[in-house]
C-alpha positions in Angstrom: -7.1 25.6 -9.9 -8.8 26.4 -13.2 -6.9 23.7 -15.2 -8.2 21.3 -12.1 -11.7 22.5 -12.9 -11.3 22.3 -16.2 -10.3 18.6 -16.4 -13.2 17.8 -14.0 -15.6 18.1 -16.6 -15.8 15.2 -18.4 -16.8 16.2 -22.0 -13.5 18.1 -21.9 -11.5 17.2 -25.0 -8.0 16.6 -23.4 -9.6 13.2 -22.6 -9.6 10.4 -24.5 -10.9 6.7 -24.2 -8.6 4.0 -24.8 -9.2 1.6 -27.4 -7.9 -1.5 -25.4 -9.0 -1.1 -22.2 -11.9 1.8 -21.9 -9.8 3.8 -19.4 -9.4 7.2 -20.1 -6.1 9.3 -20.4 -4.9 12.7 -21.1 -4.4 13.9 -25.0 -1.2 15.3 -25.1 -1.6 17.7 -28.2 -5.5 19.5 -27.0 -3.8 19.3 -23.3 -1.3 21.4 -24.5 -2.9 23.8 -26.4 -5.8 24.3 -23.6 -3.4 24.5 -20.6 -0.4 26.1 -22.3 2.5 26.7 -19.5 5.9 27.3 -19.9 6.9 26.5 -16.8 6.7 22.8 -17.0 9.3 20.3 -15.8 12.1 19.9 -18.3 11.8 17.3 -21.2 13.5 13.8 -21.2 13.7 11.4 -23.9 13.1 8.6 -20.4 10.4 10.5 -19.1 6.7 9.3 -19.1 3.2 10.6 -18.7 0.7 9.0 -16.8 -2.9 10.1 -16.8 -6.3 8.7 -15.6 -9.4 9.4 -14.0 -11.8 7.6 -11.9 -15.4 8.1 -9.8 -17.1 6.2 -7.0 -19.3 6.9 -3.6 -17.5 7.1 -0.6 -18.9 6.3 2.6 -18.1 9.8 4.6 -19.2 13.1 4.4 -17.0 15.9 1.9 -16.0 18.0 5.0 -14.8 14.7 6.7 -12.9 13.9 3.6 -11.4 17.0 3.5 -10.0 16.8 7.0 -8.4 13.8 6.2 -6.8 14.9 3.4 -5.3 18.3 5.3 -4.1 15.8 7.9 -0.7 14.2 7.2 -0.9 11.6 9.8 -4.5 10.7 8.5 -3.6 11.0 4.9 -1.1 8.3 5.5 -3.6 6.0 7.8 -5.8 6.7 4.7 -4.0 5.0 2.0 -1.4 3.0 3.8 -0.7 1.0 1.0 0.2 4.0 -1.3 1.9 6.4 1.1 4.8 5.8 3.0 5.5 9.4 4.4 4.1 12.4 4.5 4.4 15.9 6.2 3.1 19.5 6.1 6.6 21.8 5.4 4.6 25.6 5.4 1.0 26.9 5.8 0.4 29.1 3.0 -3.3 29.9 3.4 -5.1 29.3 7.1 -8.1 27.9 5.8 -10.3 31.2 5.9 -12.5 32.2 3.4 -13.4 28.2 3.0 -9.4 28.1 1.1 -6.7 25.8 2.5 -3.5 26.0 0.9 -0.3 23.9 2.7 2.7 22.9 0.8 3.5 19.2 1.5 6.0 16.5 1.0 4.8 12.7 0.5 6.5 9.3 -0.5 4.6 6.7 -2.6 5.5 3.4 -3.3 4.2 0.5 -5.2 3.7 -2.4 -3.0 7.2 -4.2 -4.7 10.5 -3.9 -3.2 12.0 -4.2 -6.9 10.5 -0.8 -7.8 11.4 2.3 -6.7 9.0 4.9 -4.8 8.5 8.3 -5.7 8.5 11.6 -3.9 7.1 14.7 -4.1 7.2 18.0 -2.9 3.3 20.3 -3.9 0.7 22.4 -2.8 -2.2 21.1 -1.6 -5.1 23.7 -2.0 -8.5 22.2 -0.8 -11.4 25.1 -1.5 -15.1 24.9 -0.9 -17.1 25.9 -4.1 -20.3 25.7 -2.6 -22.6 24.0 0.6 -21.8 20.8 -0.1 -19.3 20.6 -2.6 -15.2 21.0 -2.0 -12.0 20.3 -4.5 -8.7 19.3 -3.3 -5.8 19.8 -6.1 -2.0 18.8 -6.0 0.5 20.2 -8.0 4.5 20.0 -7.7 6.5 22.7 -6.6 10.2 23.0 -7.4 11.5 23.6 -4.0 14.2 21.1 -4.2 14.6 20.6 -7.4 18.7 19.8 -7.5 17.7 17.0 -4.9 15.1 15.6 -7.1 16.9 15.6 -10.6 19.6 13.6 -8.8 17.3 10.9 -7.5 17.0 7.7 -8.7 12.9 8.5 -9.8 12.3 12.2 -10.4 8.2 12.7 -10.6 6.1 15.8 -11.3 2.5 16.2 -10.3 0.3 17.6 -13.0 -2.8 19.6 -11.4 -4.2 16.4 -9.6 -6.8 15.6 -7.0 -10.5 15.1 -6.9 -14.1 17.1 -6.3 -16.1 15.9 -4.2 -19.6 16.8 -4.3 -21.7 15.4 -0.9 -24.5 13.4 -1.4 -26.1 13.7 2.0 -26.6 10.4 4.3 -23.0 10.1 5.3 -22.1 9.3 1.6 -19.9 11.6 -0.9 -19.2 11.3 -4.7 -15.5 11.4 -5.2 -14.2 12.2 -8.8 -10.5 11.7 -8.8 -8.3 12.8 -11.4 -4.2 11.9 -11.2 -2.0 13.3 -14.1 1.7 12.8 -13.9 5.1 12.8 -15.2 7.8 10.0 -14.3 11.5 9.7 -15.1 12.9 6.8 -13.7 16.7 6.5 -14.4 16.9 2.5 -13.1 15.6 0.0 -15.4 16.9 -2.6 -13.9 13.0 -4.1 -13.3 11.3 -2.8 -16.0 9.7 -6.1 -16.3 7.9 -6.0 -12.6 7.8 -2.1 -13.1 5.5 -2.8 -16.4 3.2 -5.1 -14.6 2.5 -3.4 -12.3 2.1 -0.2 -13.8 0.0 -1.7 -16.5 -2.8 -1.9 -13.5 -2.6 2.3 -12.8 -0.7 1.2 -9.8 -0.4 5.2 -8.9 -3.9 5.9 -11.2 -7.2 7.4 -10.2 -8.3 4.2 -9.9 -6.8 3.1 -7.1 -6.8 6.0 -4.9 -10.6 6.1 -5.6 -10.9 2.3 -4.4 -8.5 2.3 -1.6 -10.9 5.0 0.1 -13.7 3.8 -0.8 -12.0 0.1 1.0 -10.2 1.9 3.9 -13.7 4.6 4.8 -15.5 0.9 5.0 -13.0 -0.9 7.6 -13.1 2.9 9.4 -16.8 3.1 9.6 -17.9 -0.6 9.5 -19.9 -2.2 12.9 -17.6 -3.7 15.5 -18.5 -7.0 15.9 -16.5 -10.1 16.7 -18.0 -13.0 14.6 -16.0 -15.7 15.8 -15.9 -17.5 19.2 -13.1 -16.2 21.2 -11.6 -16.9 24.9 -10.5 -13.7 25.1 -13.9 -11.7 25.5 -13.3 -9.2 22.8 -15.5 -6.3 24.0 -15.9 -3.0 22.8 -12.6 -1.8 24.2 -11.2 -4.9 22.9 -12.0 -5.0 19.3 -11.6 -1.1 18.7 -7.9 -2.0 20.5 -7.3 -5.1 17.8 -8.5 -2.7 14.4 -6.0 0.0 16.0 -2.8 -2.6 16.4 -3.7 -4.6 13.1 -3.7 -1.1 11.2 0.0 0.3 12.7 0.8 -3.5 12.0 -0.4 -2.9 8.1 1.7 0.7 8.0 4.5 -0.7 9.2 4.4 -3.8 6.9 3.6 -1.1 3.4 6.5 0.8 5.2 9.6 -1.8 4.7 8.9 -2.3 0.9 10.6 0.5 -0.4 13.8 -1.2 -0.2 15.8 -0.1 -3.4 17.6 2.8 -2.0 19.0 1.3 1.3 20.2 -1.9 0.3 22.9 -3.7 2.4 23.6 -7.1 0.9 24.0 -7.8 -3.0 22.0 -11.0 -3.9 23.6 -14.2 -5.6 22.2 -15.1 -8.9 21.0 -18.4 -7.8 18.2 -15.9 -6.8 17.5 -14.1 -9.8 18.1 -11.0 -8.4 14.7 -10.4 -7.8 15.3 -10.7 -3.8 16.2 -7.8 -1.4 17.8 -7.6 1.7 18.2 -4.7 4.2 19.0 -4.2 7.5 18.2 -1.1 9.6 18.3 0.3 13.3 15.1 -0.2 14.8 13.9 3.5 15.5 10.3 3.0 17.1 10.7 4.3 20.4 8.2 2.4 22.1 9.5 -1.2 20.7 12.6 -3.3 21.5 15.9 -1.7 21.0 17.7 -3.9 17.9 18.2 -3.9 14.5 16.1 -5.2 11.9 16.5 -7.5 9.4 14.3 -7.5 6.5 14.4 -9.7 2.7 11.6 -9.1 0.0 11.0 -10.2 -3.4 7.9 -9.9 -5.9 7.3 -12.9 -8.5 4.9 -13.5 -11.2 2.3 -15.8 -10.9 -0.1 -17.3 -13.9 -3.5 -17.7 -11.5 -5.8 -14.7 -10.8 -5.1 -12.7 -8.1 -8.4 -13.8 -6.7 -7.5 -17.6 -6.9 -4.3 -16.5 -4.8 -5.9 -14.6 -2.1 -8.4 -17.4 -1.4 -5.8 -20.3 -1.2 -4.1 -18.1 1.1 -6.5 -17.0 3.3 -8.2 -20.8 3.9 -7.1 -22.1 7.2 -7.4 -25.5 5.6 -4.7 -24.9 3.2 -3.1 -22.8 5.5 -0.1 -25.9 6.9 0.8 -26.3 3.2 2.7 -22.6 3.4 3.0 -21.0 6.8 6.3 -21.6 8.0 4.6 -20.9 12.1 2.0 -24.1 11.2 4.6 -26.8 10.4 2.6 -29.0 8.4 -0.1 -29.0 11.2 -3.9 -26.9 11.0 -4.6 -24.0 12.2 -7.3 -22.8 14.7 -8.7 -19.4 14.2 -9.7 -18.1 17.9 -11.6 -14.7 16.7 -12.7 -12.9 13.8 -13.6 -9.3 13.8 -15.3 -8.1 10.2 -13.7 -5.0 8.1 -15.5 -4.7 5.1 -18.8 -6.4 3.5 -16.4 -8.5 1.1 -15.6 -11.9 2.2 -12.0 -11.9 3.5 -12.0 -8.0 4.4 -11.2 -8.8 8.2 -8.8 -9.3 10.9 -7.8 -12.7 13.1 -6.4 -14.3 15.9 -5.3 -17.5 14.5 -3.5 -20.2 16.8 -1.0 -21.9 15.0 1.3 -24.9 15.9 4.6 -23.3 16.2 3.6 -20.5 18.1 1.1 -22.1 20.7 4.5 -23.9 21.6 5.8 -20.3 22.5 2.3 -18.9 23.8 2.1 -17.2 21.0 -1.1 -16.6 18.6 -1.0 -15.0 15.5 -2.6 -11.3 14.4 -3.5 -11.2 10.8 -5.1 -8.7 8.6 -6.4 -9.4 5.1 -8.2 -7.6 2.5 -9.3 -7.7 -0.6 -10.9 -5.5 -3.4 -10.6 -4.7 -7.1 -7.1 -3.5 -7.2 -5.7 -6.8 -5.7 -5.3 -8.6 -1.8 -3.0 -8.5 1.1 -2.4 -10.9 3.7 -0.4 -9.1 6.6 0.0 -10.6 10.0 2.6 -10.7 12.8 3.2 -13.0 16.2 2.4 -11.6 19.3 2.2 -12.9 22.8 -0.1 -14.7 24.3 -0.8 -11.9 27.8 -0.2 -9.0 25.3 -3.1 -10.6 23.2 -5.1 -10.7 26.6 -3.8 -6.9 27.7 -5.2 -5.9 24.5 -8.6 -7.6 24.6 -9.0 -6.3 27.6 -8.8 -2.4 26.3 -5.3 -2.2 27.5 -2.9 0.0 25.9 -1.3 -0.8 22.3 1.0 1.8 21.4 3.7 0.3 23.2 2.9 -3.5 21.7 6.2 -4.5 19.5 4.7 -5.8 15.9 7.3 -7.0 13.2 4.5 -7.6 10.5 5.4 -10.6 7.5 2.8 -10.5 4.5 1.9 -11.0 1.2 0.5 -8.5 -1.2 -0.9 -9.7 -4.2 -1.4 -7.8 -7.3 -3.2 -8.1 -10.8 0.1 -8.0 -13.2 -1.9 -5.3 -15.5 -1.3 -6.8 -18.5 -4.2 -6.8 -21.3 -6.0 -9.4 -22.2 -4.6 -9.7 -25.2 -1.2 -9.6 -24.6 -1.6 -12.3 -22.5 -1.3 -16.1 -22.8 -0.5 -18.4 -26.8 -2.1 -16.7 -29.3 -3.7 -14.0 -27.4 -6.0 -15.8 -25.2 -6.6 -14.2 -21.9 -4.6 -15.8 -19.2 -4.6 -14.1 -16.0 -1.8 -13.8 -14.0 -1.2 -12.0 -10.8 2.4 -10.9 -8.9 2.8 -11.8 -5.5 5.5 -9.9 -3.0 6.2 -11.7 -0.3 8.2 -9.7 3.0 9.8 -11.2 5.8 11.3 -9.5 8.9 13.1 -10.4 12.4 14.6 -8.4 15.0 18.0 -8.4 16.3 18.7 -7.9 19.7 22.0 -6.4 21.0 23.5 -5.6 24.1 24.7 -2.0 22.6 23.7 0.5 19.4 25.8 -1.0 16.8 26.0 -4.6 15.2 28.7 -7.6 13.9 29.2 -8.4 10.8 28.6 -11.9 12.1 25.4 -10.9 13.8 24.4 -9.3 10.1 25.0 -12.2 8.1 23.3 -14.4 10.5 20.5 -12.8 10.4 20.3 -12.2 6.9 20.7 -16.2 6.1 17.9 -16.5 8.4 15.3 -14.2 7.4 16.2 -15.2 3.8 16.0 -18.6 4.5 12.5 -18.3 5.9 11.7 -16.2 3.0 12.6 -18.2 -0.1 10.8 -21.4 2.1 7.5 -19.9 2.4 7.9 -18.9 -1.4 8.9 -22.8 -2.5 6.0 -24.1 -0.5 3.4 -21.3 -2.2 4.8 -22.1 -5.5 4.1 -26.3 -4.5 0.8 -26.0 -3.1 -0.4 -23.6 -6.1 1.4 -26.2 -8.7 4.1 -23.2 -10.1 7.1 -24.5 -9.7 8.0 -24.0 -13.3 
């Protein structure tokens, strides 16, 4: 906890500014000598450090913040696009005395099914220092140390975590500090990996702006701003932000794909596509397996430029494989953030209307990069749920896009150093299979799998056409 507090202040001299980019980082030599510690993990010519820190107002109080961050289950609805799992394994500390100390295990992942997540096993200590200021630090713990160091990504958390002093008027000041050592024995992708690490994919950065993004969609005014048939009331819209977020989880969920892999891919497709197929184990959904294919790709437009062909219904029948080549009709809107393209959607689409079904779609967008995540639901569930009806039991097999800066400088970019932006775009597909009993054909698998790839490297052909990247 001292180290913590000592890397909170910011003319400490184990930070340094980057030349290239203005971010700050952790100087290895006056880190070492100020925080001496034998009892670090061991040394590995593969092994990185990652450092950073970031600040920005959140919209919540400190004590709300805190809450969230004790919570598993609302740690994970927190920053769905960073944590895949997490759970409390012992209470060390009760929480008296304004000290809460648990240790924990999570999963993060980076949005890319070509890149493997990392877990870890820490203590969480959050502590109140004063009225209206608290500090919640990480650090690993070797409990299973033997499972890590066999792993396919071992990673150690440095004292980590953020102070947050509270500003009054529902707001708080969130100073976030992430430090950090990787050792990631497949290369296999260092290309993506690089990319996408070269944007603090796991940096201070964007934990700070994911909670700032996800405390706005929590707090912002209900209010549909679209027409709708369907009456979305009160009951109605708080039921549509509920489904859409499980539908986002669920969708973050099925990208970390490297570890349970069933099919190899040809090399007609570059290797960059996965392919997995699992028992479905929600219990309140259809009984099945599920097929699921992924890949990420490089783009040379800015993520921006993406996410706004994307998300305009009037471009919409040049990619959607549910619009055919005809328009789309969006039938409600209901508004998650103060940036345009931070909101949720029933959209009607020309496939699905001849099914009765409509389309739920989720998109956001913010500093760090976009996602577009929807799903196909039917037509009385859609009803049921604008009608406050109950959602947990809704079935939702969530496709998407997530597009992300590549995090490449500016100068390393383009002929001759000019800046060229570029973005990389992963692209998921998924579809249930239905069986009579618990187990599955190899017939059944590869049908599916030719399917769901099928409808995966389409949707990617037509992006690439509409966006003139073929090449």
């Amino acid at each position: 906890m001292n180290e913590m507090c000592g890397l909170l202040h910011l003319n400490n001299p184990c930070w340094v500014k980057s030349s290239t980019d203005e971010r700050w980082f952790i100087h290895r030599e006056n880190y070492d000598k100020t925080f001496p510690n034998s009892n670090r993990p061991y040394k590995s010519p593969t092994a990185r450090i990652e450092s950073s820190r970031d600040c920005g107002v959140v919209p919540m109080t400190a004590i709300e913040l805190i809450q969230i961050f004790l919570d598993p289950i609302k740690w994970m609805n927190m920053f769905p696009t960073i944590v895949t799992e997490a759970r409390i394994l012992d209470f060390l500390d009760s929480g008296n005395m304004g000290i809460s100390i648990q240790l924990m295990y999570e999963k993060l992942h980076i949005l890319s099914p070509l890149v493997e997540s990392r877990d870890f096993f820490f203590i969480r200590c959050c502590k109140q220092l004063n009225h209206t200021t608290w500090i919640m630090m990480d650090v690993s713990y070797d409990l299973f140390k033997e499972i890590q160091t066999c792993a396919p990504s071992y990673a150690w958390k440095f004292p980590s975590g953020c102070l947050i002093p509270d500003m009054g008027d529902r707001k708080s000041l969130v100073a976030w500090i992430e430090h950090a050592q990787v050792d990631e024995k497949n290369q296999v992708n260092h290309i993506f990996r690089d990319l996408l690490y070269g944007h603090q994919t796991y940096g201070a950065k964007r934990w700070i702006v994911t909670l700032q993004t996800m405390s706005e969609r929590n707090n912002f005014p209900m209010d549909a701003t679209c027409p709708t048939r369907h009456g979305l009331k009160k009951e109605g819209l708080q039921n549509v932000k509920q489904i859409s977020q499980r539908m986002v989880k669920s969708f973050c969920e099925i990208l970390s794909m490297t570890e349970k892999l069933d099919f190899s891919t040809s090399s007609e497709l570059n290797n960059t596509y996965r392919v997995s197929i699992r028992e479905n184990e929600e219990t309140t959904q259809s009984k099945g397996f599920i097929a699921t294919a992924a890949t990420s790709l490089w783009f040379p437009l800015a993520f921006k430029t993406v996410f706004n062909f994307l998300k305009d219904d009037k471009t919409r029948y040049q990619w959607d494989v549910f619009a055919k080549g005809n328009n789309v009709t969006e039938l409600a809107r209901v508004l998650t953030g103060t940036l345009p393209g931070n909101n949720i959607t029933i959209i009607q689409s020309y496939m699905l209307k001849e099914n009765n079904m409509l389309l739920l779609e989720e998109s956001s967008i913010d500093e760090m990069g976009a996602f577009l995540i929807y799903a196909p639901i039917d037509l009385p569930i859609v009803t049921s749920i604008a009608n406050g009806g109950d959602v947990t039991k809704v079935d939702i097999f969530p496709l998407g896009i997530i597009i992300s800066p590549d995090g490449r400088l500016a100068s390393e970019r383009g002929n001759n150093g000019s800046a060229k932006d570029g973005s990389i775009l992963t692209v998921a597909f998924q579809q249930l299979i239905c069986t009579n009993n618990n187990s599955i054909s190899q017939e059944q698998r590869m049908e599916a799998v030719t399917s769901v790839l099928n409808l995966l490297s389409s949707t990617v052909l037509q992006i690439k056409a509409a966006l003139g990247c073929l090449d």
